[in-house]
C-alpha positions in Angstrom: 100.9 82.5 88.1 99.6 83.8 84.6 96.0 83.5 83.9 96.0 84.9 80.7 94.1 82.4 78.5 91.3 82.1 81.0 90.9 86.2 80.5 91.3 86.7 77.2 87.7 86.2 76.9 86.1 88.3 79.3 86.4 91.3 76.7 82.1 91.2 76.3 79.9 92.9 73.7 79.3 96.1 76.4 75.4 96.0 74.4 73.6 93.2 76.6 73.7 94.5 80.0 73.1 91.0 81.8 75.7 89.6 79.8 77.9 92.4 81.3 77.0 91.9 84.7 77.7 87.8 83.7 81.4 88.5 82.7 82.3 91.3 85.2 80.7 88.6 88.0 83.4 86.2 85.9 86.3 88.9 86.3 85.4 89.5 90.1 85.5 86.2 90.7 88.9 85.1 89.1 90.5 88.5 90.0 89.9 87.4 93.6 91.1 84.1 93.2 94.4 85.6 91.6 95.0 87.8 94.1 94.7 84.5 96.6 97.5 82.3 94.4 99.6 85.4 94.0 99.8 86.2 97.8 99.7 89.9 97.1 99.2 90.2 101.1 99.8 94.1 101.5 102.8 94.2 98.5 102.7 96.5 95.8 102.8 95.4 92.6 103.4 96.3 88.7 100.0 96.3 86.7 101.4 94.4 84.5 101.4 91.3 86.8 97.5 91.7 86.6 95.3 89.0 84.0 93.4 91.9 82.7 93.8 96.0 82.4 93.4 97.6 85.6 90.4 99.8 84.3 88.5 96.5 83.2 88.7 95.0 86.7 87.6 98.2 88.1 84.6 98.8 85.8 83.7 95.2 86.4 83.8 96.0 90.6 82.1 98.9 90.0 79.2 97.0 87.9 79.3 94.0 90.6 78.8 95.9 93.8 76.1 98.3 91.9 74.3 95.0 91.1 75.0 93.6 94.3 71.7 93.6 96.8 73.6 91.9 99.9 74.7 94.4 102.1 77.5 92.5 103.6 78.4 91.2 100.1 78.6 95.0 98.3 81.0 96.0 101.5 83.6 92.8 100.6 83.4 93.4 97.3 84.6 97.1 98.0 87.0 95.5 100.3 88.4 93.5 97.3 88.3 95.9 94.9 90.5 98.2 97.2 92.7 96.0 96.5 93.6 97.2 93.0 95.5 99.9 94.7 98.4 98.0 95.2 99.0 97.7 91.4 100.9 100.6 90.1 101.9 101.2 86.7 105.9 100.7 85.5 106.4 99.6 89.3 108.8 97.0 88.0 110.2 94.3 90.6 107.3 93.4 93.2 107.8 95.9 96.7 107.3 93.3 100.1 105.9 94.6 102.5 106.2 93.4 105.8 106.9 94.4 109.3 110.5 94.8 111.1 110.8 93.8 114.5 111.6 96.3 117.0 115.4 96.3 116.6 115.2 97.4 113.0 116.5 96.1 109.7 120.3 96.1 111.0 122.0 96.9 108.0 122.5 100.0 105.5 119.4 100.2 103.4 119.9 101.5 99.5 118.4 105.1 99.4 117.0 104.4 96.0 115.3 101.5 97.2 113.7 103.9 100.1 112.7 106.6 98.0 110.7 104.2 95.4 109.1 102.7 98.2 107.9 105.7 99.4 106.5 107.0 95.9 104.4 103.9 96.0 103.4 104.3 98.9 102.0 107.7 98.2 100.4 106.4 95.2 99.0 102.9 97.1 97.3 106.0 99.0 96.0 108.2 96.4 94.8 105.2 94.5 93.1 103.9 97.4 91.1 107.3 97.7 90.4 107.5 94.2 89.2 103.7 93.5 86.8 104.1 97.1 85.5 107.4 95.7 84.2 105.2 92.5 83.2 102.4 94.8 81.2 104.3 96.6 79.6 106.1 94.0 78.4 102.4 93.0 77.2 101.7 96.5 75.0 105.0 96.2 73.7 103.3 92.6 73.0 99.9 94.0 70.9 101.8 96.8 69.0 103.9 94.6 
């Protein structure tokens, strides 16, 4: 599911700060809803299956939780935004993720297929680190 048109407007004059906070509340909002319809569950996933540039959503988490006075609210938003992580650049074809029982796939699984798992994984990890870093540095804003 594409939602393109609804995000092509979200690009805001950066200039009026409670306009700002407006649209990246918008973007936080539909991003969330998007990641509901698109059942990204714990699948990693080419950025360019995302309705808006990676760095937008992010600035517009980092400018939501900073805003954010709930507590409980700021910590799912974090939660959410976490969720970037599992959009990767030039990923190509979507990666499932999802448990094997305990007896194992069964058959021969393609190397190549392992091995670009396994660099995604890496960066799922990294990303993780470096999007809670910035998240965290807007939990110490909305604090202060």
């Amino acid at each position: 599911m594409f939602y393109q048109e609804r995000f092509n407007l979200r690009h805001r004059d950066a200039g009026n700060e409670t306009w700002t906070l407006e649209a990246a509340n918008e973007l936080v909002n539909d991003f969330v809803r998007f990641v509901r319809d698109a059942d990204v569950g714990s699948d990693l996933i080419d950025e360019i299956e995302l309705p808006v540039p990676k760095p937008v959503l992010v600035e517009a988490f980092k400018r939501v939780i900073s805003a954010e006075k709930r507590t409980v609210i700021r910590a799912l938003l974090l939660k959410a935004g976490l969720t970037l992580s599992q959009y990767h650049a030039d990923l190509g074809e979507r990666i499932k993720v999802r448990p094997i029982g305990p007896h194992g796939r069964g058959n021969s699984v393609d190397q190549k297929l392992v091995q670009k798992f396994n660099r995604a994984l890496l960066s799922t990890a990294a990303e993780r680190t470096r999007l809670t870093k910035i998240f965290q540095d807007a939990l110490r804003c909305a604090v202060h």
